[in-house]
C-alpha positions as CSV (number, residue, x, y, z in Angstrom):
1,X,-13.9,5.3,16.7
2,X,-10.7,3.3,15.5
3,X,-8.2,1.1,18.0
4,X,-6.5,3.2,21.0
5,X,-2.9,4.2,20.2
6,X,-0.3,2.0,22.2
7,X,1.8,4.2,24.7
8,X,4.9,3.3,26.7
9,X,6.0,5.8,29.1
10,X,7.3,8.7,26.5
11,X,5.3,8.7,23.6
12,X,1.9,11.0,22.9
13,X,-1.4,10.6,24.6
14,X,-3.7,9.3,21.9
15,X,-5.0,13.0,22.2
16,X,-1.6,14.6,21.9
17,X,-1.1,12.4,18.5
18,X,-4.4,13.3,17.4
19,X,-3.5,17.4,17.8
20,X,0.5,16.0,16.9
21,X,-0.5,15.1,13.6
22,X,-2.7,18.7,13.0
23,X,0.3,20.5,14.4
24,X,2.9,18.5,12.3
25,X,1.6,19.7,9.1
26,X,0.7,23.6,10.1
27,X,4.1,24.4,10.8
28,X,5.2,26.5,7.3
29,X,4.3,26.9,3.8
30,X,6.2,25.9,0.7
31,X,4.8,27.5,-2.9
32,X,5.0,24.1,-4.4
33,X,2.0,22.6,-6.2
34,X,-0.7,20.9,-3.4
35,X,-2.0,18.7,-5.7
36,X,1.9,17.3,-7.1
37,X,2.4,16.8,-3.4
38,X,-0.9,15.4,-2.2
39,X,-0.3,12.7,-5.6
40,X,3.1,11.9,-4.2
41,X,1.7,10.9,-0.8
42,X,-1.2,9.2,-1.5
43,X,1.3,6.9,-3.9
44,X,2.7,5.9,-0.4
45,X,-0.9,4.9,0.9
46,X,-2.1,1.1,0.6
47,X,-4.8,1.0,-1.7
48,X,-6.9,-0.9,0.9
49,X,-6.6,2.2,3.3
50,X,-10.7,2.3,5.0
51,X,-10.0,6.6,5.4
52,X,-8.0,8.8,3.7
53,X,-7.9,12.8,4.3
54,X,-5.8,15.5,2.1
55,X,-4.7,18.1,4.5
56,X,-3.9,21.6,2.3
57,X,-1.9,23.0,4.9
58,X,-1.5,26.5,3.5
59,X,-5.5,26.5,3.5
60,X,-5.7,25.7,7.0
61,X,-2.8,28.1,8.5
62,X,-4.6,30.8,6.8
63,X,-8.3,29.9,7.9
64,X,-7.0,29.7,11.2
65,X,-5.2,32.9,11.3
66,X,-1.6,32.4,11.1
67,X,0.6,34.1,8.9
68,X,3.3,32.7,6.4
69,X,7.1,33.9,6.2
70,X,9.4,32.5,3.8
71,X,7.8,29.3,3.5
72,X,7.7,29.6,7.8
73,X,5.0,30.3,9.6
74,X,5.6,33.1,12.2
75,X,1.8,33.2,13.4
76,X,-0.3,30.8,15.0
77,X,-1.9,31.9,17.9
78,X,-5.1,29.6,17.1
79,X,-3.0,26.6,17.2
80,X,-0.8,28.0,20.1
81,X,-4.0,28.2,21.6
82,X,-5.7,24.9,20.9
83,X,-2.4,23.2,22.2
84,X,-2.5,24.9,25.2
85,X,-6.1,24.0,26.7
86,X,-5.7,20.1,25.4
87,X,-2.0,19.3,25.8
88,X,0.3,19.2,29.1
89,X,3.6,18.1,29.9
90,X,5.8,16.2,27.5
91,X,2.7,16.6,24.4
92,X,2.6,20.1,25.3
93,X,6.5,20.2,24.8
94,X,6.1,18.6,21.4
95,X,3.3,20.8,19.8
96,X,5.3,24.3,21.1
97,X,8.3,22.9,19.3
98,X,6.2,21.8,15.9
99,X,4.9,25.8,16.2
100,X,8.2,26.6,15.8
101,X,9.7,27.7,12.7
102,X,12.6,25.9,13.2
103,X,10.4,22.2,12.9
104,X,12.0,21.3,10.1
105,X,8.4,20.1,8.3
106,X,7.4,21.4,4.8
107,X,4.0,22.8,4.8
108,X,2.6,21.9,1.8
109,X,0.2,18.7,1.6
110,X,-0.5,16.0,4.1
111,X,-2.3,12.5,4.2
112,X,-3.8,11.2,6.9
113,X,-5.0,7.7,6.7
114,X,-6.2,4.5,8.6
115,X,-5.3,1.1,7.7
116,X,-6.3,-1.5,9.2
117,X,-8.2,0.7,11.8
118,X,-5.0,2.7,12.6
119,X,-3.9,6.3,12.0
120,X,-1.0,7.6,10.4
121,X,0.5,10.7,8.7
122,X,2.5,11.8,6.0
123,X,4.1,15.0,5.9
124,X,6.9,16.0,3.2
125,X,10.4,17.6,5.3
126,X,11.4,20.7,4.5
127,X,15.2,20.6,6.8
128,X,16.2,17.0,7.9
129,X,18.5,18.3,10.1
130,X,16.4,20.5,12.1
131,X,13.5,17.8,12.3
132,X,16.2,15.4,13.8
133,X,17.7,17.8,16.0
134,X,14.2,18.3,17.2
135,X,12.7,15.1,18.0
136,X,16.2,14.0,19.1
137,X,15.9,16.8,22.3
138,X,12.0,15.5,22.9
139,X,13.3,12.0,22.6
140,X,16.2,10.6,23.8
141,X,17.9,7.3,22.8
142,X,19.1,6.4,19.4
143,X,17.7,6.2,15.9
144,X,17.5,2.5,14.1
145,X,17.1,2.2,10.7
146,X,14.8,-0.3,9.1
147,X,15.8,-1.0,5.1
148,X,15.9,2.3,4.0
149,X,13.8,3.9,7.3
150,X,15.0,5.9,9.8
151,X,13.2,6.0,13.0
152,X,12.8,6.9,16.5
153,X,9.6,6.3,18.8
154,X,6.7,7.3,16.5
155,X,8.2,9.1,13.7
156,X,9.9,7.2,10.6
157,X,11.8,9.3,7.9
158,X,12.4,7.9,4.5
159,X,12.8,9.6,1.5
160,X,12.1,13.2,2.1
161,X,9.1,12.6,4.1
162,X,8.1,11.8,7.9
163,X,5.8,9.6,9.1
164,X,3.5,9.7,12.3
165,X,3.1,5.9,13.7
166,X,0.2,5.0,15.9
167,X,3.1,3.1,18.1
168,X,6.9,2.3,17.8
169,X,7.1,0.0,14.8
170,X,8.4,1.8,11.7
171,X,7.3,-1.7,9.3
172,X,4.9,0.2,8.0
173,X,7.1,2.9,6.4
174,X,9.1,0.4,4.7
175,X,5.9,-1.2,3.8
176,X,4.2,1.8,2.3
177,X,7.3,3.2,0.4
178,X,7.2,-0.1,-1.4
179,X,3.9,0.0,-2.9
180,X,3.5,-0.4,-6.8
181,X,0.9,2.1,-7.7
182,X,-2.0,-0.7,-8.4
183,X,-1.5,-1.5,-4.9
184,X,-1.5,2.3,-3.3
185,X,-4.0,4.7,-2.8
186,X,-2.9,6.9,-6.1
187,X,-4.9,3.9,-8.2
188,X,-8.2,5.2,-6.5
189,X,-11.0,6.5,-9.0
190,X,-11.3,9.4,-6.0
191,X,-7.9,10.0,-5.6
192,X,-7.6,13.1,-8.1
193,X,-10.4,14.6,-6.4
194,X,-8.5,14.7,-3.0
195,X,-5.6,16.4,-4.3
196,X,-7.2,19.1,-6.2
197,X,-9.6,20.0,-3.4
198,X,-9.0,23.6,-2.2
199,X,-10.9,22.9,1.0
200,X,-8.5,22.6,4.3
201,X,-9.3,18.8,4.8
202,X,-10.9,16.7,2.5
203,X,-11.8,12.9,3.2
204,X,-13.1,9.6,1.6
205,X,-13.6,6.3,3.3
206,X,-15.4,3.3,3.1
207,X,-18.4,2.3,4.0
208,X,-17.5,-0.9,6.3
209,X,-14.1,0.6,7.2
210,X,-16.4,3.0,9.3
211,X,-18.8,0.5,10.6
212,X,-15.6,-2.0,11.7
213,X,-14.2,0.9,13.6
214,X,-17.3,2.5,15.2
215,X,-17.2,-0.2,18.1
216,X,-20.8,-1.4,17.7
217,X,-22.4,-3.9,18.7
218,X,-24.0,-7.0,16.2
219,X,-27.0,-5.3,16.3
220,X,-26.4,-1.8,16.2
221,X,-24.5,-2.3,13.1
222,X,-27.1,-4.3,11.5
223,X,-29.2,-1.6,12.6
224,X,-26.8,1.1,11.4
225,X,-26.2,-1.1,8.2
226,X,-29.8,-1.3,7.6
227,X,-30.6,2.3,8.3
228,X,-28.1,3.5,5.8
229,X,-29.6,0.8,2.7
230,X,-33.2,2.0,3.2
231,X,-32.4,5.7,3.1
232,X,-29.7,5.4,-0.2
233,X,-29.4,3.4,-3.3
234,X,-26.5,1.0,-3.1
235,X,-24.6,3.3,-0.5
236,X,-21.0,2.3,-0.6
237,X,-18.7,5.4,0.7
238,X,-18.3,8.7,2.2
239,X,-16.6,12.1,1.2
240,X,-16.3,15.0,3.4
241,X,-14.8,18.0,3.2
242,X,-13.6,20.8,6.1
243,X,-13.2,24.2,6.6
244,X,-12.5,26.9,9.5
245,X,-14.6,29.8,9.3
246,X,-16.6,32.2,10.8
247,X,-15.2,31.3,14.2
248,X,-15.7,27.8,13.9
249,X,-15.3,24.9,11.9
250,X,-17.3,23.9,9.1
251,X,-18.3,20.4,7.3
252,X,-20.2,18.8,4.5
253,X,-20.4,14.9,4.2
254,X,-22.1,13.2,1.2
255,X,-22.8,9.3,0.6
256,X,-21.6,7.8,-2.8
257,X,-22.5,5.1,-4.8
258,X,-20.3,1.9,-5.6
259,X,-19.5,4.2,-8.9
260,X,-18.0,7.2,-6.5
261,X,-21.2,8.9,-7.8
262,X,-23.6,10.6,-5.2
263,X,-26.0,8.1,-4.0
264,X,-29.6,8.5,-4.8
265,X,-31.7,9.3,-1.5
266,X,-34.6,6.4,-1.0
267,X,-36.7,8.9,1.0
268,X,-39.2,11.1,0.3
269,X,-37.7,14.1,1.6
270,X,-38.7,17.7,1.6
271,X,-37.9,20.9,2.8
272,X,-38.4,22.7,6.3
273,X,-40.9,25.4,6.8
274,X,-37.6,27.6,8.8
275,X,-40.3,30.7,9.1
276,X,-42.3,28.3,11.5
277,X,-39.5,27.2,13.6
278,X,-38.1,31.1,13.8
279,X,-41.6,32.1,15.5
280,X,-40.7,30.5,18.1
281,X,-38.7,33.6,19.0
282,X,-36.3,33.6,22.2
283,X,-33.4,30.9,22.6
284,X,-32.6,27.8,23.4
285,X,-30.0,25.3,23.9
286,X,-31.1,22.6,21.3
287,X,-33.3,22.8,18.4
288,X,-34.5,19.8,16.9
289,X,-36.7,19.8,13.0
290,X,-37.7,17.5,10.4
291,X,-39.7,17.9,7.6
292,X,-42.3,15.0,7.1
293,X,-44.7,14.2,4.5
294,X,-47.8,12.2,3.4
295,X,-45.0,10.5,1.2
296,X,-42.4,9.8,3.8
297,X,-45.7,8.8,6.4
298,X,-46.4,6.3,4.3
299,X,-43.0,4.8,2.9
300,X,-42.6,4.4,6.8
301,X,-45.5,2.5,7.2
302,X,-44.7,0.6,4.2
303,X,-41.3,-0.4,5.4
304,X,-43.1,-2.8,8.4
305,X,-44.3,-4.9,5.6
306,X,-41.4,-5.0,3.3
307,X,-39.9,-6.7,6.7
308,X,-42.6,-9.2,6.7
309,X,-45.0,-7.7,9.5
310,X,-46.2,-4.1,10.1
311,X,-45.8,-1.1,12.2
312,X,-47.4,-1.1,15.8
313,X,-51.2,-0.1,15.1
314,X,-50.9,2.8,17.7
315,X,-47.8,4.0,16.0
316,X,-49.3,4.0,12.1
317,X,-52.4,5.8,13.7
318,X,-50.3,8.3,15.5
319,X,-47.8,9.4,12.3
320,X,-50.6,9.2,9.8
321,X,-51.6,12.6,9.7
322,X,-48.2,14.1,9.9
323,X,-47.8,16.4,6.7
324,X,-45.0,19.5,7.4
325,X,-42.5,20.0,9.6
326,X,-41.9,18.4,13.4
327,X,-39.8,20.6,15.5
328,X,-38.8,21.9,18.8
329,X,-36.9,23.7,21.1
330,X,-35.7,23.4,25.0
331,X,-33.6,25.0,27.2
332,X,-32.2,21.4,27.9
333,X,-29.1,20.5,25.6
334,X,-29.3,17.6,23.6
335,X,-27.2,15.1,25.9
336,X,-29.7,16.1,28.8
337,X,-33.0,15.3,27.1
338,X,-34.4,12.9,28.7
339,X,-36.7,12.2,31.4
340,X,-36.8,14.8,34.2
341,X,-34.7,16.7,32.5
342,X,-37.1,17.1,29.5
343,X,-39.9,17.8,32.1
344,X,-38.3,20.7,33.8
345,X,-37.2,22.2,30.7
346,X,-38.9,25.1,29.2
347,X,-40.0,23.6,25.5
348,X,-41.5,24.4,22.4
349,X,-42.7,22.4,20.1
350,X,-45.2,22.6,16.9
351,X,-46.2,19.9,14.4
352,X,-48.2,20.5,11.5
353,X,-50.7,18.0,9.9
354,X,-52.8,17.1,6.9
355,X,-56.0,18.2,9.5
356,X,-57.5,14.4,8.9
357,X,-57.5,11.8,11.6
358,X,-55.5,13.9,13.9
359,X,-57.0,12.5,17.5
360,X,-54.5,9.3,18.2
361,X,-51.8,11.9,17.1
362,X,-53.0,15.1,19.5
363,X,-54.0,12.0,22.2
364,X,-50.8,10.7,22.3
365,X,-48.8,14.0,22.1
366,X,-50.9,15.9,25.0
367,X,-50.0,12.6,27.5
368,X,-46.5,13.6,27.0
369,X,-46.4,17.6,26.3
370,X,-49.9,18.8,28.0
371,X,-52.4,21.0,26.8
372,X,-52.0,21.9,22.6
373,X,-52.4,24.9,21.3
374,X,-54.5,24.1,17.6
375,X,-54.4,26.8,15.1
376,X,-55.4,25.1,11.6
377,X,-53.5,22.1,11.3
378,X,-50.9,23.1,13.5
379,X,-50.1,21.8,17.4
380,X,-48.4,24.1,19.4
381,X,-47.3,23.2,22.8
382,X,-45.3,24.9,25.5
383,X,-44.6,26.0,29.1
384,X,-43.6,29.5,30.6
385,X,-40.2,28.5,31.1
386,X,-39.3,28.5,27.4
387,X,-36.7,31.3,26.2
388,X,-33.2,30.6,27.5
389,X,-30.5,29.4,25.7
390,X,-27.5,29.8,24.1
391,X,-28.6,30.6,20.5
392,X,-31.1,32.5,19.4
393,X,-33.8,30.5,17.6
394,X,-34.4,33.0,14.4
395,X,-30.7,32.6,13.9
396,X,-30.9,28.7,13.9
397,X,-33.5,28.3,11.6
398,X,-31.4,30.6,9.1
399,X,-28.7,27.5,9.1
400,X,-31.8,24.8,8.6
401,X,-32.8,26.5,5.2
402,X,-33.0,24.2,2.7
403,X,-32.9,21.4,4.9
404,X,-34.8,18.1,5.1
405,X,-34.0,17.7,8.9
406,X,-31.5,20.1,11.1
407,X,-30.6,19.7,14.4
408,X,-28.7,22.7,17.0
409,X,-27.4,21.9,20.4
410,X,-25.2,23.7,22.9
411,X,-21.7,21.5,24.3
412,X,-19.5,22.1,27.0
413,X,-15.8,23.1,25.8
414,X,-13.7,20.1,26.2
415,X,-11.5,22.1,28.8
416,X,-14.8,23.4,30.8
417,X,-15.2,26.7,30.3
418,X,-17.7,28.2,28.1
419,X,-19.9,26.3,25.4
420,X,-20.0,25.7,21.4
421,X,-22.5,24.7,19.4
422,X,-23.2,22.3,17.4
423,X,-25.5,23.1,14.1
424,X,-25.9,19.3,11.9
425,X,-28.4,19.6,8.8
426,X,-29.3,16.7,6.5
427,X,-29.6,18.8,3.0
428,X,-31.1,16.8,-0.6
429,X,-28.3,17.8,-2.9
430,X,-28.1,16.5,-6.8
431,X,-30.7,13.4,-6.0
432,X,-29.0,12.4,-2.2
433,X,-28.7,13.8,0.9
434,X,-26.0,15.6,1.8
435,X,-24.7,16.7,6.0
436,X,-23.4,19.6,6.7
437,X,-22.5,20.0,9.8
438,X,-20.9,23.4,11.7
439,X,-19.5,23.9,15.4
440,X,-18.8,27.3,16.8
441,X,-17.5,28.1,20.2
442,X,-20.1,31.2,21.9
């Protein structure tokens, strides 16, 4: 989503800093106070920063199973484990010597942060000397010093902490020690929030920090832009928060106003009926559900003329008897959903109406799906080849409970073998709409 990371020939992969920088700040624990820490760091990020995360370090060595030793960690066999399937050669080096105990790195609170679409890290040091003597064997040449920064490669030390650098110049870490508060991130209305969240990572950002870093295109981000305006009222930033558990990891994302206050939800959304989609019984590898309304049916056809023209006839005719919930289910992951793919699949699918004016909907939907199953004012459709999967479709719609729309779909591991998957639900929560999203490895 942000810039690639420069690399002459000895410094990380852009992958091996990402995991560098998770690895970095899960290497012991201190018993000072997270939130004293987390204050002091953000003071050292430029007010202007588009993301900033709070990393409580002694949260995340514990979710993930390591165990903590006199401020050391002596456990991490999920992090041993996670560098080992993503990281070779000189990265792989780094991350066995940052799961040491001997790293030299406080484990306390971190930052991470992008500034002008760029990651970096703060970390407090625990041992100066033993981080040196590290990076100086991963590392060779000499250190410089910059004002009052030491550096060497990607890391700058200054003032009891060490920072990761998306490339070789260490400006920045004179830059950021500098800041009056006004001018750092410590002047943020949100800033207080971050450092007293208990949650393993927590995150704000910016609105248009995200859409300048996603890469899109003029009009996919006018699109996007749009998108976000009809659905919330003056949408202006994001907060997340992240956890490990229950063998995977967990996240909830919410939308806030320009007054950091959650932003009120434009839609009229409602709740899914989960006991329909559980029916379905057997599994499948994606599972797709949204609740629509009369209300919703109609702000959508509204929305044509608020534009200054309408909605394609065939289209309004189709969606206006929609009233419940649209879902389905296919042996076909998400990625592979499309054209042949779909029509080899086995599939379920049901969509329930308001029973009026439901022929340009069941005409449309039988060119596609076949024959429908009618019941009431419920469409059922099918083929023999549903029932294989992954996940098991009751316990799916147990994670779409209380939501507005929820989506589940098998991946491929990143180094091949086996599949997670991937559970995203859009949940109304204190007038807006709130993600959560959840990804467990099967």
């Amino acid at each position: 989503m942000y810039t690639n990371f420069h690399r002459p020939s000895r410094l990380l992969t852009p992958l091996g800093l990402a995991l560098m920088m998770l690895l970095l700040i899960a290497t012991g624990c201190s018993d000072k106070s997270n939130e004293d820490d987390s204050l002091q760091l953000l003071s050292t990020v430029p007010a202007d920063a588009g993301m900033v995360s709070v990393i409580n370090l002694d949260v995340l060595v514990s979710q993930s199973g390591g165990k903590v030793k006199d401020g050391k960690v002596q456990q991490a066999d999920a992090l041993e484990k996670m560098a080992g399937q993503y990281l070779k050669g000189h990265d792989l080096e780094v991350a066995k010597w940052l799961l040491s105990p001997e790293s030299g790195v406080e484990c306390s609170s971190a930052v991470l942060f992008f500034y002008k679409s760029r990651p970096y890290l703060y970390a407090l040091i625990a041992d100066e000397d033993a981080l040196r003597a590290g990076i100086d064997k991963l590392w060779p040449g000499e250190w410089q010093t910059s004002g009052k920064t030491s550096h060497k490669e990607q890391v700058a030390i200054r003032d009891g902490r060490v920072l990761l650098l998306p490339d070789t110049d260490a400006t920045p870490a004179e830059t950021f020690a500098n800041l009056s508060e006004p001018s750092s991130f410590r002047s943020n209305a949100y800033a207080e929030t971050l450092a007293k969240s208990s949650d393993a990572f927590s995150s704000w950002a910016t609105l248009d920090a995200l859409w300048t870093g996603a890469g899109l295109s003029f009009s996919d981000l006018t699109l996007a832009r749009m998108a976000m305006n009809m659905a919330f009222k003056n949408p202006k930033y994001l907060t997340g928060a992240a956890n490990i558990s229950d063998g995977g990891l967990t996240t909830s994302v919410s939308v806030l106003d320009a007054d950091m206050k959650p932003a009120h939800c434009e839609l009229a959304v409602s709740q899914l009926d989960t006991k329909l989609i559980s029916a379905f019984g057997g599994n499948a590898n994606c599972v797709m559900a949204v609740a629509v309304s009369q209300k919703l049916v109609k702000q959508l056809m509204q929305l044509g003329s608020s534009f200054g023209g309408q909605l394609p006839p065939a289209f309004s005719s189709a969606i206006e008897s929609l009233d419940g919930t649209v879902a389905i289910a296919s042996s076909a992951e998400l990625d592979n959903m499309k054209g042949s793919d779909v029509e080899s699949a086995g599939f379920k699918c049901t969509i329930q109406t308001n029973g009026k004016n439901n022929a340009a909907l069941l005409q449309t939907l039988e060119a596609v799906m076949g024959k429908a199953k009618i019941e009431g004012n419920t469409f059922t459709f099918g083929n023999d080849a549903y029932g294989n999967g992954i996940a098991p479709v009751a316990d799916v719609a147990k994670t779409f409970d209380g939501a507005w729309l929820g989506v589940a779909t098998a991946t491929p591991l990143a180094d091949g073998k086996g599949k997670g998957c991937l559970y995203l639900t859009l949940k109304p929560a204190n007038g807006s709409l709130r993600m959560d999203v959840k990804y467990v490895i099967k």
